[in-house]
FIBA-892215 format. One record per residue (C-alpha): residue in three letters; x, y, z; residue number from 1. Coordinates in nm, 2 decimals. Example, Ala and Ser with C-alpha at 12.3 -4.5 7.8 and 13.67 -1.06 7.14 Angstrom:
# residues 2
type_c1_c2_c3_seq
ALA_1.23_-0.45_0.78_1;
SER_1.37_-0.11_0.71_2;
END
This chain:
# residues 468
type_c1_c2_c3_seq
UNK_-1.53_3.08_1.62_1;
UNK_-1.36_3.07_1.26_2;
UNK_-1.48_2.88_1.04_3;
UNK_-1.28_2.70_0.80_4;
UNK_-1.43_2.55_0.46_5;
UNK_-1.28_2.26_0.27_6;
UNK_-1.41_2.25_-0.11_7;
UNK_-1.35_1.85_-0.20_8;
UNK_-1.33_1.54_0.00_9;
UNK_-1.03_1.33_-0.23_10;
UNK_-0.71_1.29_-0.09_11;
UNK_-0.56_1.65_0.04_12;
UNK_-0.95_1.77_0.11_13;
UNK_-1.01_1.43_0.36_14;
UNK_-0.64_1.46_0.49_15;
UNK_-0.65_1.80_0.54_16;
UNK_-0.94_1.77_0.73_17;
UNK_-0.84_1.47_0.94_18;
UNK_-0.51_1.64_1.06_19;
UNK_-0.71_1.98_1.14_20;
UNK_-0.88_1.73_1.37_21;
UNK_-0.58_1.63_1.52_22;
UNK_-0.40_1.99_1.58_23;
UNK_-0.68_2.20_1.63_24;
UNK_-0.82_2.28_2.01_25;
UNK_-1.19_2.19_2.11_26;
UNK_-1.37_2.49_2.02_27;
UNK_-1.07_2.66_1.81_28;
UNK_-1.24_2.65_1.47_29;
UNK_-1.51_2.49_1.31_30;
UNK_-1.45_2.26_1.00_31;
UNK_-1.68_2.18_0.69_32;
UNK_-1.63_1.99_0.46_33;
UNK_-1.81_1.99_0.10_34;
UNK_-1.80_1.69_-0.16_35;
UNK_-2.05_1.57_-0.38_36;
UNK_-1.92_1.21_-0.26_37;
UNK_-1.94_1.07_0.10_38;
UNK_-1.57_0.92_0.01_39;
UNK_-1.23_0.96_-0.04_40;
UNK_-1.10_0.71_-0.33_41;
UNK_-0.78_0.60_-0.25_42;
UNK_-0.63_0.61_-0.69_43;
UNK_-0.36_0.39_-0.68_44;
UNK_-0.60_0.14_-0.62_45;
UNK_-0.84_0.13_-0.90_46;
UNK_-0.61_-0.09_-1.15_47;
UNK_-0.62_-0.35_-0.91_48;
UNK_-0.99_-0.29_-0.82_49;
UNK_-1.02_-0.29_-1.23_50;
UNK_-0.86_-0.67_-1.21_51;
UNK_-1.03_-0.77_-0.93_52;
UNK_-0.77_-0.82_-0.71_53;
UNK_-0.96_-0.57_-0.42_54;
UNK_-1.29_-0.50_-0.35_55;
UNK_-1.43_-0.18_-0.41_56;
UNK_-1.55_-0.06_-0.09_57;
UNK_-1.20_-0.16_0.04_58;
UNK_-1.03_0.14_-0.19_59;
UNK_-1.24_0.41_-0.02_60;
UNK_-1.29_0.62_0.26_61;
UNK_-1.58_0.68_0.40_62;
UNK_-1.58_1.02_0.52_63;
UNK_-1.86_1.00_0.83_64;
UNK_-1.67_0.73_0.96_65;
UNK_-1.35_0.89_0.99_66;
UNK_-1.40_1.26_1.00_67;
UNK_-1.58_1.29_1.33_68;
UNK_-1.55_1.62_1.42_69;
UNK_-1.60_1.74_1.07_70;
UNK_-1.93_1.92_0.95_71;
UNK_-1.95_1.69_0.62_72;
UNK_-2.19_1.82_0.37_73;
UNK_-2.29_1.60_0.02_74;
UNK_-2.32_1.85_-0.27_75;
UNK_-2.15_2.04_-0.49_76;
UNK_-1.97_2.35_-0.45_77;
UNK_-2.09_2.58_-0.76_78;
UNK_-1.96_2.93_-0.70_79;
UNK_-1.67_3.07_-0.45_80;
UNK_-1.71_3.47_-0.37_81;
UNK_-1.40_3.46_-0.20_82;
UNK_-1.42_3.89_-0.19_83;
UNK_-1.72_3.82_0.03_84;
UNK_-1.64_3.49_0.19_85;
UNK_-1.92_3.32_0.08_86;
UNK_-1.95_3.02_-0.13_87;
UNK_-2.27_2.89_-0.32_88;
UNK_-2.35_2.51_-0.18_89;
UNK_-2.60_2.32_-0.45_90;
UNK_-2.74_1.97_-0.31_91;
UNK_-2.85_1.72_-0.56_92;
UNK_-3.17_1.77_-0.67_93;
UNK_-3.25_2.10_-0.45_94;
UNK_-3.17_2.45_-0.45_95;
UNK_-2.82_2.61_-0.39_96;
UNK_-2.75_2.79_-0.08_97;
UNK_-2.49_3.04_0.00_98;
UNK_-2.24_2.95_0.35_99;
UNK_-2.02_3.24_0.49_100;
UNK_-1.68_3.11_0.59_101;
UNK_-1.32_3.26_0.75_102;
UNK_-1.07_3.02_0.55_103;
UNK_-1.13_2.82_0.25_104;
UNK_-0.88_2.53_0.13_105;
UNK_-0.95_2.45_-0.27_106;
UNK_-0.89_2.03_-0.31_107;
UNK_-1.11_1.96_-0.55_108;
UNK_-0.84_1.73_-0.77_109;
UNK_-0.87_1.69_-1.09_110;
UNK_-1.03_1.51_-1.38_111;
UNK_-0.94_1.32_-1.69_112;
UNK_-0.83_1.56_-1.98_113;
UNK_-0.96_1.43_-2.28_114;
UNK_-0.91_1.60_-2.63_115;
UNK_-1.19_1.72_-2.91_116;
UNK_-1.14_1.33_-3.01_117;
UNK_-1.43_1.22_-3.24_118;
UNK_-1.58_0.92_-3.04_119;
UNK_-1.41_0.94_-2.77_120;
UNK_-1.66_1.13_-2.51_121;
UNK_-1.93_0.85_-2.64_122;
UNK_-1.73_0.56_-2.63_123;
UNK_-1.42_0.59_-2.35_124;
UNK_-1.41_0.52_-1.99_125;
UNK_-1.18_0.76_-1.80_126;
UNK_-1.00_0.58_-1.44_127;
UNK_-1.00_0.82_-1.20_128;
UNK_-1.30_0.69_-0.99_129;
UNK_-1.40_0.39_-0.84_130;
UNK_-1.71_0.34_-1.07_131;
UNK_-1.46_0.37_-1.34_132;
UNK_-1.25_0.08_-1.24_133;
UNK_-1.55_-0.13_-1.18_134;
UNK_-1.76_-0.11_-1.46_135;
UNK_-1.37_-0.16_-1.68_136;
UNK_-1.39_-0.46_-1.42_137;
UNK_-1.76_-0.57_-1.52_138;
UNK_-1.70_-0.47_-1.90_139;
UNK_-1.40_-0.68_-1.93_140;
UNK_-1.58_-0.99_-1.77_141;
UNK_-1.83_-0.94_-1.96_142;
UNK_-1.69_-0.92_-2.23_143;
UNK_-1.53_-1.24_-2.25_144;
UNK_-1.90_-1.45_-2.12_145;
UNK_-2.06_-1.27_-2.46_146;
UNK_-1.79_-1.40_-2.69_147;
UNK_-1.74_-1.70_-2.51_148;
UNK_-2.12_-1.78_-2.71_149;
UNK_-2.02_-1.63_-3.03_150;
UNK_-1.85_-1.88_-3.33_151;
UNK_-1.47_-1.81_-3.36_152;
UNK_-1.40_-1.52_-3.66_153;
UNK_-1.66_-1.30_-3.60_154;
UNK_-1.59_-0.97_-3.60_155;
UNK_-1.81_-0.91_-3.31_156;
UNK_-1.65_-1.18_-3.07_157;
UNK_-1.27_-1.03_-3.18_158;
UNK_-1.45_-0.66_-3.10_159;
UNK_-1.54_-0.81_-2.71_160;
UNK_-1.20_-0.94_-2.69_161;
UNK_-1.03_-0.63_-2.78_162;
UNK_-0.93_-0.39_-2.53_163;
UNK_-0.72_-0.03_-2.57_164;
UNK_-0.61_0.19_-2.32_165;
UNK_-0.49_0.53_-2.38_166;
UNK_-0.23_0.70_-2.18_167;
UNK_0.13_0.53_-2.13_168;
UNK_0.17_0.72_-1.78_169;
UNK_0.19_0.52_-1.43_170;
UNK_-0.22_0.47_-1.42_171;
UNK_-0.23_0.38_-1.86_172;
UNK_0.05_0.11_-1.77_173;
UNK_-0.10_0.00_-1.42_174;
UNK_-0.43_-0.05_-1.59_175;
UNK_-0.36_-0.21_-1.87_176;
UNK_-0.07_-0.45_-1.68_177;
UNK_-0.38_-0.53_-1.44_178;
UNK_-0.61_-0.61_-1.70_179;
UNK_-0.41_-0.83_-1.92_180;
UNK_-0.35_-1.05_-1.61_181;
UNK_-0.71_-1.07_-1.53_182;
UNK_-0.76_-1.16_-1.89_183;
UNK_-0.49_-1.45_-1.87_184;
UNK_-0.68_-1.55_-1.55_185;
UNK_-1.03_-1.56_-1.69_186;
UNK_-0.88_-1.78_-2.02_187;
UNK_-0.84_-2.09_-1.74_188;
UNK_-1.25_-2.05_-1.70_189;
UNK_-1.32_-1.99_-2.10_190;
UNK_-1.17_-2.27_-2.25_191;
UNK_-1.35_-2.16_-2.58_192;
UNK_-1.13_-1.88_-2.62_193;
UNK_-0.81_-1.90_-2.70_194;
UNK_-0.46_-1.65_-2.58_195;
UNK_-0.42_-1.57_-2.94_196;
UNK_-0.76_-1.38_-2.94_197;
UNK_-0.76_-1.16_-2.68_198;
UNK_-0.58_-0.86_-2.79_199;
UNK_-0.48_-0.55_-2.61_200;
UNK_-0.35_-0.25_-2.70_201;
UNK_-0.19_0.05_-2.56_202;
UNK_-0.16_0.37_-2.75_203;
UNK_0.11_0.61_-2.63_204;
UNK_0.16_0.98_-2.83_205;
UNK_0.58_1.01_-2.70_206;
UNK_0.82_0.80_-2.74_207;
UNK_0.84_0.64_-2.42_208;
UNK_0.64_0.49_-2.10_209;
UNK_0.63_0.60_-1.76_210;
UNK_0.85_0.90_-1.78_211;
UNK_0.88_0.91_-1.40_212;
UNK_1.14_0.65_-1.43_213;
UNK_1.43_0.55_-1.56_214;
UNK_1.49_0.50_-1.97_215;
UNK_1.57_0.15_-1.88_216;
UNK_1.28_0.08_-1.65_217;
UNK_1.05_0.19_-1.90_218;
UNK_1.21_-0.05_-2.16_219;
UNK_1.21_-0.37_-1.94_220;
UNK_0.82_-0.33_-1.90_221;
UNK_0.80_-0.28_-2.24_222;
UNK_0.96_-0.65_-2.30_223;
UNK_0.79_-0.79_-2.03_224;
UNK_0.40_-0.68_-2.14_225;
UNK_0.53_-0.77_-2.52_226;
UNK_0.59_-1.15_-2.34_227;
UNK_0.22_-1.15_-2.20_228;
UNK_0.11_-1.06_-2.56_229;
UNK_0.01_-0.69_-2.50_230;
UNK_0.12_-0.41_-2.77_231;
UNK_0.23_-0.07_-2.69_232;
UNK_0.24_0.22_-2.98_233;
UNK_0.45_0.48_-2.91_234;
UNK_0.48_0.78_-3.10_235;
UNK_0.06_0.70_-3.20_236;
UNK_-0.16_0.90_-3.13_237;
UNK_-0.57_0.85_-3.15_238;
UNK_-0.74_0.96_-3.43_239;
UNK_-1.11_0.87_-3.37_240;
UNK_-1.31_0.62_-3.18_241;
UNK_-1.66_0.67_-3.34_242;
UNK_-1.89_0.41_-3.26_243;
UNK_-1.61_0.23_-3.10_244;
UNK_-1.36_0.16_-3.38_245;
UNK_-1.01_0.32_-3.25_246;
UNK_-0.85_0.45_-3.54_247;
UNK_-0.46_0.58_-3.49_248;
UNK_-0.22_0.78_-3.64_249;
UNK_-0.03_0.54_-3.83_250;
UNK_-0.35_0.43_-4.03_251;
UNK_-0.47_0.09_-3.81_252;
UNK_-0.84_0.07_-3.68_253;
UNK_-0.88_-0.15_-3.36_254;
UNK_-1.29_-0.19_-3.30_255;
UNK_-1.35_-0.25_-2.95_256;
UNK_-1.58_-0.26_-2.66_257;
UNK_-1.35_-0.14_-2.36_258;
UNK_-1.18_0.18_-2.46_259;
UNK_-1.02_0.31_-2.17_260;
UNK_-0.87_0.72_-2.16_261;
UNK_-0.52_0.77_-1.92_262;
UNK_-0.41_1.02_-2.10_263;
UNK_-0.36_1.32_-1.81_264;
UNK_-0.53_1.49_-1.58_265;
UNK_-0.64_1.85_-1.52_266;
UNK_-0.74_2.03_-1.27_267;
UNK_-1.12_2.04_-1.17_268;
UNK_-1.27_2.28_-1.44_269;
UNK_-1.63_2.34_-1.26_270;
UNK_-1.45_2.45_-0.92_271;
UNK_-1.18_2.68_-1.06_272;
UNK_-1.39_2.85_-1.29_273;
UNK_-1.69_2.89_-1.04_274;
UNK_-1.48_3.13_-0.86_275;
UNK_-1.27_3.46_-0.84_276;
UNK_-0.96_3.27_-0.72_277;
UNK_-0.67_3.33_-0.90_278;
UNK_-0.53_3.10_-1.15_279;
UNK_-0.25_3.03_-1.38_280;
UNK_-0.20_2.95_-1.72_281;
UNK_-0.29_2.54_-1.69_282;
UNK_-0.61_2.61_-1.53_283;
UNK_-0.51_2.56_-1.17_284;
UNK_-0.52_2.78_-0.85_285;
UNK_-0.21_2.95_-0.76_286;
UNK_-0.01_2.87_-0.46_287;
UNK_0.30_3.00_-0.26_288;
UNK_0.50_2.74_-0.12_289;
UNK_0.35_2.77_0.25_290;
UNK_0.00_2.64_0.03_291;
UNK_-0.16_3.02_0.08_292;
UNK_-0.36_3.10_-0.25_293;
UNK_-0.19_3.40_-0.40_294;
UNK_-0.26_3.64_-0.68_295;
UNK_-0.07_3.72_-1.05_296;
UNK_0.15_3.99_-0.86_297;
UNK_0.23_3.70_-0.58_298;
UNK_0.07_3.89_-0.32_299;
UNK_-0.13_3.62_-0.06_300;
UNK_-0.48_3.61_-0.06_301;
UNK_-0.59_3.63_0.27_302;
UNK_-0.83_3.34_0.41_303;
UNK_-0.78_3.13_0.06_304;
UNK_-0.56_2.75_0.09_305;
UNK_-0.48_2.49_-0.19_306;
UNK_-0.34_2.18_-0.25_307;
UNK_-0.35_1.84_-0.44_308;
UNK_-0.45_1.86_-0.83_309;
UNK_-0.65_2.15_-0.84_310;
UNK_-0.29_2.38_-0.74_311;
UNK_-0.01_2.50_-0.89_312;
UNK_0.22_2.47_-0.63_313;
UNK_0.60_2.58_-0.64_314;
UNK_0.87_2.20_-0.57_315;
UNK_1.13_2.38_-0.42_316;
UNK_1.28_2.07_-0.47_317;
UNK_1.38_2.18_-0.81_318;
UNK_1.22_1.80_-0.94_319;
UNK_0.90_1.96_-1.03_320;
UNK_0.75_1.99_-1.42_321;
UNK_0.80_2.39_-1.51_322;
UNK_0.88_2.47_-1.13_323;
UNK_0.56_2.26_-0.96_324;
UNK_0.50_1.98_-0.81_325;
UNK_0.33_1.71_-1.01_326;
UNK_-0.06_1.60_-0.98_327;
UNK_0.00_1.31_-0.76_328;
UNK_-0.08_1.13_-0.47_329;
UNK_0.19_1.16_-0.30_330;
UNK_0.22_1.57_-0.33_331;
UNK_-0.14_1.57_-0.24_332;
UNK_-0.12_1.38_0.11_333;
UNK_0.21_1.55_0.22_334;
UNK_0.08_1.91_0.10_335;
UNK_-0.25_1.85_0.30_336;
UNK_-0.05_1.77_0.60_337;
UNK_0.11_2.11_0.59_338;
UNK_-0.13_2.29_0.47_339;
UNK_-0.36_2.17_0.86_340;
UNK_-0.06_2.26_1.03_341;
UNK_0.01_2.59_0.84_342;
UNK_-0.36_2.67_0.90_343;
UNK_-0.37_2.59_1.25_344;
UNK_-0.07_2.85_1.30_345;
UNK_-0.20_3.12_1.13_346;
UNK_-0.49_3.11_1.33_347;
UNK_-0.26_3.10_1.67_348;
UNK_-0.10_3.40_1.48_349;
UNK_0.23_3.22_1.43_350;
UNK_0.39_3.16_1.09_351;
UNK_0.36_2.90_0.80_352;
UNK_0.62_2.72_0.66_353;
UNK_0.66_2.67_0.30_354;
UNK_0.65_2.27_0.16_355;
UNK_0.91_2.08_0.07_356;
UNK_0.96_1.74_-0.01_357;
UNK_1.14_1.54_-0.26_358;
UNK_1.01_1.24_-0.47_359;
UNK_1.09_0.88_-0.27_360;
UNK_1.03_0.75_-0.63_361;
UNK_0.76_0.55_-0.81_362;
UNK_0.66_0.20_-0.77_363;
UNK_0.37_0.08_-1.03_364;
UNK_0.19_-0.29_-0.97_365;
UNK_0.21_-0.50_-1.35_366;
UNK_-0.04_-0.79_-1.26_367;
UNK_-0.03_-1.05_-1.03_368;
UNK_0.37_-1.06_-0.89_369;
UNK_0.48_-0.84_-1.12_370;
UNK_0.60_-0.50_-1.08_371;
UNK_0.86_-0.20_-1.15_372;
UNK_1.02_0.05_-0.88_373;
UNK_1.21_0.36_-0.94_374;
UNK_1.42_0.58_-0.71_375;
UNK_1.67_0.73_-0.77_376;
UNK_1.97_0.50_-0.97_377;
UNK_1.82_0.19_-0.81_378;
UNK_1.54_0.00_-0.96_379;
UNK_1.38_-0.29_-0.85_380;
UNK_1.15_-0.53_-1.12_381;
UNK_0.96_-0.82_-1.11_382;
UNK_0.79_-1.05_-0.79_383;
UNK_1.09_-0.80_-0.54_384;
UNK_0.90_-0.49_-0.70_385;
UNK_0.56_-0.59_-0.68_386;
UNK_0.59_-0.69_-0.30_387;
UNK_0.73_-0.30_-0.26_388;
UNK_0.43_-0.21_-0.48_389;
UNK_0.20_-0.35_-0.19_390;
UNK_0.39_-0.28_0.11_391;
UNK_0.40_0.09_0.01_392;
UNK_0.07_0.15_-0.05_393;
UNK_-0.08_-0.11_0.18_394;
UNK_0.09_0.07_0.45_395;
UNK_0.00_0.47_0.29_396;
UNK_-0.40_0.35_0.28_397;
UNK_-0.53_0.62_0.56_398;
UNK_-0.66_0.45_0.86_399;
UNK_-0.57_0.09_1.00_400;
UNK_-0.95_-0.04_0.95_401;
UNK_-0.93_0.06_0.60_402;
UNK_-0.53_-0.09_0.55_403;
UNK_-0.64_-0.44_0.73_404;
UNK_-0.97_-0.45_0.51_405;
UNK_-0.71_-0.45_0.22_406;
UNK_-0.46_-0.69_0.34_407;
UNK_-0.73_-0.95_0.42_408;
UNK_-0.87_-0.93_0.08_409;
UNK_-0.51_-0.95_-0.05_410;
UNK_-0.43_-1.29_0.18_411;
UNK_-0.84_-1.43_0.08_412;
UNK_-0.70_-1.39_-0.32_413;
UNK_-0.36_-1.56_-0.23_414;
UNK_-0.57_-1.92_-0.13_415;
UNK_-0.86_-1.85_-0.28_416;
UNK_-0.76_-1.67_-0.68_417;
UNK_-0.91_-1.33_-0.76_418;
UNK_-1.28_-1.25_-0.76_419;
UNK_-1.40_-1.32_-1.13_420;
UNK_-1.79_-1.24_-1.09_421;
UNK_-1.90_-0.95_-1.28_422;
UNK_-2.17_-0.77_-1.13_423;
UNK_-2.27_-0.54_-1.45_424;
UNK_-2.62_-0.54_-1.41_425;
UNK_-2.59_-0.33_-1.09_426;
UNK_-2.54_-0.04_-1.32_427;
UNK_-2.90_-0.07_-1.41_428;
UNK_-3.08_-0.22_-1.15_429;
UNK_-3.45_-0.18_-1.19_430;
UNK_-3.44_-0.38_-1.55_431;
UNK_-3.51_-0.66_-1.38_432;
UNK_-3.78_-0.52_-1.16_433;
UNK_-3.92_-0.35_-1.46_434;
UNK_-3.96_-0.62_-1.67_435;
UNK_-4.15_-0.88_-1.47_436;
UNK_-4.31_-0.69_-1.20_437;
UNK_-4.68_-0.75_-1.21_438;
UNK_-4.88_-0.43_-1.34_439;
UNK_-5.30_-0.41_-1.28_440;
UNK_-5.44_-0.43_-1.60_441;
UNK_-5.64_-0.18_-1.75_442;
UNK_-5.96_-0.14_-1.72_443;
UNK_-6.17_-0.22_-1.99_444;
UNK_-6.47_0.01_-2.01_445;
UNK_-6.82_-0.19_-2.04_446;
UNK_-6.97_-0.13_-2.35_447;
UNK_-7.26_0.09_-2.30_448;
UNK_-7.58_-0.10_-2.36_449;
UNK_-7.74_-0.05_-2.71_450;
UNK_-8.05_0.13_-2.68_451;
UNK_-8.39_-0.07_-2.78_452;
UNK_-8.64_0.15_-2.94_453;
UNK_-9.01_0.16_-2.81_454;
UNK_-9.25_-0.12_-2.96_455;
UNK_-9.43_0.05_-3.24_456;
UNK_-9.82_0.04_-3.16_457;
UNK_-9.98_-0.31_-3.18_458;
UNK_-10.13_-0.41_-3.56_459;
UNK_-10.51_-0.48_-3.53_460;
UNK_-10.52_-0.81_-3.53_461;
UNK_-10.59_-1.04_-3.86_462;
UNK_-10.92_-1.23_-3.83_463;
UNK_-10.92_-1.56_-3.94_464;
UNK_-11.09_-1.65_-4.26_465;
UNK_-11.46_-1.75_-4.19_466;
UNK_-11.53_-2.12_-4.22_467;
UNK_-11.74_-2.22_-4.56_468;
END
C-alpha cells in the first residue's frame, strides 16, 4: 500500500489531508501527516482573536479530532531525501528518525519575513499564529491596567499606551483596525485614561494600503481609521526598534511596548532548505499547475506535491504576482483540494488537472461593524461589509463544530460585549507556584561537640595550718 506523506498541518497540509480521506478507498493508501502542532490555525482569525472578539481555541483545528483516518505525527520534519524517499522525523526533545514514503506533499506555509532591522527580532511580535494574537491580546490589556496606575505625562504610561504595527497589507490593517477598537472598548472600563493618550501607529514602506483592492477602497479606510484617531505612514519605512523605541524613516521615534511585524510572509525556510526539492528564486518549492513538484528544466518530479505558502505555483488566471498565485488562504484551501484529487488519480493511473481559480475578492474586518470588501468594480464599506466579512469566513471555517463554536461566541459578544480579561500570566505559569510553594528547609548541621581535655592529675592536697 502507498504511502503518502504530508510535511505541515496549516491550511492546504489539514485540507489536503481531510479530502484524501474523503476520495481515497479503504485500504488505497495510507496517509501521514507531520506537524510540530496538533492544529490547523484558521489566519483570518487572529485580528479578531487579537481584540477579543473570538476565543482562541475556537480559531483552530484540532487535527485528531478531524483527521480520523490520518496517521498524525507531532514533530518536526528536518530533512527530505526525496532521491531516496525518505524523510528525517525529529520529535521534541528526542532523537530524529528516518520514515520511507511513496508521495510527499510540501505545505509547510510560511513565516513572517522580517528584515536585518536593529531591535526588531528582540522587541516585535509577528501574527501569524495563534499565540501571537493572544499574547498582542494580553499585551494590549495589559497594557492599559499598568498605565491605568501610573500619573498622567510619564513617559512610561504614554510608552504602554502606544501601539505600532508594521505592514499595511490585509493582516497589518486587520490588526491594527481590531485593536484600535478594543482599545476604544477598554477606555469605557479605564476612566483614568483618556482617547487622546492612546496612540497608534501604522508604518507602511509604499504608498498605499491593501493593494488587493481598489485605490479608492484603500483611501476610504484611510479616512475612516484617521476618524478613530489611528495614524498611517506611508512611504516610512522602520529604521530601528532597539529596546523598544521605533524610530522611522522620516526622523520620528515612537517608544512602545506592543510592536507588532505584518510586513510579508515567506515561505518556510527550515523545510525548503532541509531538502533536495527544487526551488525558485523567492525561496519556495516549484510547482506545475496540476501541483506536481517540478524541477529548473520543468520536468515533474515524480512522487513530490505542493501547495499553500511554501509553493510557487503558476495563476493561470493571469491575476497572479510575476505569474503565481499569491500566499493566501484562499489559494491554499482550493489548491489542497486539487492537489487530493490530483493525487488520488495518479495513483488510479488517471491524469491530473492543472488549477485554476480566479480571485472572488478580498473582504478585511475593521473593528466592531466595520469593514471593507473588494471584488472586482464593486465595493462594499462599512456595517454592509463587515456582515460579508463574517458571513464569508464564518461559513469558510472547516468543519460545522468548529463554524457553530464561532458563531455562538460571536452572538455571546453581541449581548454580552467582548471578552476584556487578559490572561498574561499563562505565558509563565509556574511564577506563581515558584514563589510561594513551601520548600523544606535546610538542614542545619549540629555543631560537633567541643572536646574537653582530660583532668590533669589531682594536686596533693594543702594541709591546714596547725592550730597555735
Amino acid at each position: 500500500m502507498p504511502k503518502i506523506l504530508i510535511v505541515g498541518g496549516g491550511y492546504a497540509g489539514f485540507y489536503t489531508a481531510w479530502k484524501l480521506e474523503k476520495h481515497l478507498r479503504q485500504g488505497e493508501a495510507e496517509v501521514v501527516m507531520v506537524d510540530p502542532l496538533p492544529y490547523m490555525t484558521y489566519l483570518p482569525f487572529l485580528p479578531e482573536v487579537a481584540a477579543g472578539s473570538i476565543e482562541p481555541r475556537h480559531a483552530v483545528v484540532s487535527h485528531r479530532r478531524h483527521l480520523t483516518r490520518t496517521k498524525l505525527i507531532t514533530a518536526k520534519v528536518t530533512g527530505i531525501d526525496h532521491a531516496n524517499k525518505t524523510a528525517t522525523i525529529t520529535p521534541e526533545g528526542a532523537e530524529p528518525w528516518e520514515l520511507q514514503y511513496d508521495h510527499i506533499v510540501v505545505t509547510a506555509g510560511s513565516v513572517s519575513r522580517t528584515f536585518p532591522i536593529p531591535g526588531i527580532a528582540d522587541n516585535a511580535i509577528g501574527m501569524k499564529s495563534i499565540e501571537e494574537a493572544v499574547a498582542v491580546r494580553d499585551t494590549l490589556i495589559g497594557n492599559f491596567e499598568k498605565a491605568s496606575a501610573l500619573p498622567k505625562g510619564s513617559e512610561l504610561r504614554a510608552r504602554l499606551l502606544t501601539t505600532v504595527v508594521v505592514g499595511g497589507g490585509f493582516a497589518g490593517i486587520e490588526t491594527f483596525a481590531e485593536l484600535r477598537s478594543l482599545a476604544n472598548s477598554l477606555l469605557e472600563k479605564f476612566p483614568e485614561i483618556s482617547f487622546d493618550e492612546t496612540q497608534f501607529h501604522l508604518i507602511e514602506a509604499m504608498g498605499r494600503i491593501m493593494p488587493e483592492v481598489s485605490l479608492e477602497t484603500s483611501e476610504w479606510v484611510l479616512k475612516d481609521l484617521a476618524k478613530r484617531g489611528a495614524y498611517v505612514h506611508l512611504d516610512t519605512q522602520v529604521t530601528s526598534a532597539v529596546d523598544g523605541v521605533v524610530e522611522v524613516s522620516t526622523g520620528e521615534k515612537y517608544p512602545s511596548d506592543l510592536i507588532i511585524w505584518t510586513a510579508g510572509v515567506m515561505a518556510n525556510p527550515v523545510v525548503v532548505n532541509a531538502g533536495d526539492l527544487p526551488k525558485e528564486a523567492r525561496g519556495r518549492i516549484s510547482a506545475q499547475a496540476d501541483l506536481r513538484v517540478v524541477d529548473a528544466d520543468g520536468n515533474v518530479v515524480e512522487g513530490a506535491w505542493t501547495a499553500g505558502d511554501v509553493s510557487a505555483v503558476p495563476d493561470l488566471t493571469g491575476g497572479g504576482v510575476g505569474g503565481m498565485c499569491v500566499p493566501n488562504a484562499q489559494h491554499a484551501v482550493r489548491q489542497a483540494k486539487r492537489l487530493a484529487k490530483n493525487l488520488v488519480a495518479v495513483l488510479r493511473g488517471e491524469q491530473p488537472v492543472d488549477y485554476v481559480h480566479k480571485n472572488l475578492g478580498a473582504v478585511a474586518g475593521l473593528g466592531l461593524y466595520n469593514g471593507a470588501f473588494q471584488s472586482g468594480s464593486i465595493a462594499l464599506k462599512g456595517f454592509v461589509a463587515w456582515v460579508a466579512h463574517r458571513g464569508y469566513h464564518g461559513l469558510a471555517m472547516p468543519s460545522w463544530e468548529r463554524k457553530w463554536r464561532v458563531i455562538w461566541g460571536w452572538v455571546h459578544n453581541f449581548f454580552l460585549g467582548r471578552d476584556t480579561v487578559q490572561l498574561g500570566t499563562t505565558q509563565t505559569p509556574r511564577v506563581f507556584f515558584e514563589t510561594y510553594a513551601s520548600r523544606p528547609k535546610p538542614k542545619v548541621e549540629e555543631p560537633a561537640p567541643t572536646p574537653v581535655a582530660a583532668p590533669a592529675e589531682a594536686a596533693a592536697p594543702v594541709e591546714a595550718p596547725a592550730a597555735k
